[in-house]
C-alpha positions in Angstrom: 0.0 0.0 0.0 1.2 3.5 -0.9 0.6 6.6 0.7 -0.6 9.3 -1.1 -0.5 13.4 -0.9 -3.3 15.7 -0.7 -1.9 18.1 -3.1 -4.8 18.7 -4.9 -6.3 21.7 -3.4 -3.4 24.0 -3.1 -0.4 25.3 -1.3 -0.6 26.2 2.2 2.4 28.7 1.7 2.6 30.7 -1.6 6.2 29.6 -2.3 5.8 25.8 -1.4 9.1 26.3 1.1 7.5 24.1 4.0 9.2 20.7 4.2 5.3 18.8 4.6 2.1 18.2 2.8 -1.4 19.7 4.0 -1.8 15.8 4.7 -1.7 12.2 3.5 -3.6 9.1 2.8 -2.5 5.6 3.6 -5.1 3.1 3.1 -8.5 4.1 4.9 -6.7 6.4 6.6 -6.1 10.7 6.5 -3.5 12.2 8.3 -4.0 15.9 8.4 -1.0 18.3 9.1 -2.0 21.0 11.6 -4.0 23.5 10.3 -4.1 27.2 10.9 -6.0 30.0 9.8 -4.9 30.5 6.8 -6.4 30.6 3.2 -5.3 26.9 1.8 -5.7 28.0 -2.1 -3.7 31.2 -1.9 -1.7 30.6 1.4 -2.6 34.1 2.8 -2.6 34.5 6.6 -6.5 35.1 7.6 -6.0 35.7 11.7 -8.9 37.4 13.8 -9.9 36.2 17.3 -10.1 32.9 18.9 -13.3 31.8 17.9 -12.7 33.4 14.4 -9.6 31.4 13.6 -11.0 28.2 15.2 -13.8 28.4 12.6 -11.4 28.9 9.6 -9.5 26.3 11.0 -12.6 23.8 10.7 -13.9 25.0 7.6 -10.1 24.5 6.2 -10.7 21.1 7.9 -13.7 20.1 5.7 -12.0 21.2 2.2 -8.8 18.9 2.9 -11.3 15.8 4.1 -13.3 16.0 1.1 -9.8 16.7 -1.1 -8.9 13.3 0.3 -12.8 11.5 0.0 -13.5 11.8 3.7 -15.6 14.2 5.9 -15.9 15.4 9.3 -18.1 12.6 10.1 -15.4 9.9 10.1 -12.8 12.3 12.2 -11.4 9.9 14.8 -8.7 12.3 16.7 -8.2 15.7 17.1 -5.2 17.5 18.7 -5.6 21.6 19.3 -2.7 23.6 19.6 -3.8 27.2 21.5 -1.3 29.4 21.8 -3.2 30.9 24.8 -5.0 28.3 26.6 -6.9 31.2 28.3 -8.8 30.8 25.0 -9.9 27.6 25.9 -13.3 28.4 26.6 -14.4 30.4 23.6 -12.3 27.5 21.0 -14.5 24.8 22.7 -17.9 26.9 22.3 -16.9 26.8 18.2 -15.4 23.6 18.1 -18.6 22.1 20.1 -20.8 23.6 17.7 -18.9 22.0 15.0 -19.1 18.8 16.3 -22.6 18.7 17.2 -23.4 19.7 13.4 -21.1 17.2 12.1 -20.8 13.9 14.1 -20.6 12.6 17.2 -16.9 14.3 19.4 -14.4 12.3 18.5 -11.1 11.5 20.6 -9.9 14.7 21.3 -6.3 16.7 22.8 -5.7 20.4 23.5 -2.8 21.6 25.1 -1.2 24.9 25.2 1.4 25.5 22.7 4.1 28.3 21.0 2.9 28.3 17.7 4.3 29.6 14.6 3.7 33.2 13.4 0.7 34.8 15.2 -1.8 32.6 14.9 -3.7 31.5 17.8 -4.8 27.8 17.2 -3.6 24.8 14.8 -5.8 21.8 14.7 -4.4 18.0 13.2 -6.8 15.5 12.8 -7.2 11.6 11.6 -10.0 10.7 9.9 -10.9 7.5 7.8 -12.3 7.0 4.8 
């Protein structure tokens, strides 16, 4: 079995420099790199507050699943990176609703982190297919 890039929907940095793909697919199985909020077709940063970049997250979310024939249905783990986790509260009110739209929680991490650039949240997930 090979695994196989989700290159399909565009460059998460204009100039491609970043040594990863936006994720990968071996078998049934998406990996998703962590996402911020950035736009994933022209790679331009899109920051706001918590529950503004926690949404853009998620919605970039949604475009790589279906790039790589899942959805947020079949999301089985999800690690959340805040870079304040002061803004715990407010990520969980989005991400909740979210969930509860989508699918049932799945397994779930968040941990406080020093994330690259200003952003305030990066979210990986696992899904299936």
């Amino acid at each position: 079995m090979d695994k196989e890039f989700i290159e399909d929907i565009g460059k998460i940095e204009a100039d491609g420099s970043l040594p990863f793909s936006l994720g990968t697919r071996y078998g049934n199985l998406v990996f998703l790199s962590g996402m911020v909020s950035k736009d994933i077709r022209t790679g331009e940063t899109d920051c706001g507050d918590i529950a503004y970049e926690t949404k853009k997250v998620l919605d970039n979310i949604d475009k790589l699943l279906a790039a790589a024939g899942s959805s947020a249905e079949k999301i089985l783990k999800v690690n959340v990176y805040l870079a304040d986790i002061a803004d715990f509260q407010a990520m969980n009110a989005v991400y909740s609703a979210y969930f509860n739209e989508k699918a049932r929680l799945a397994a779930r991490s968040t941990v406080e982190a020093r994330l690259v650039g200003k952003y305030k949240i990066e979210i990986e997930v696992i899904a299936y297919i």
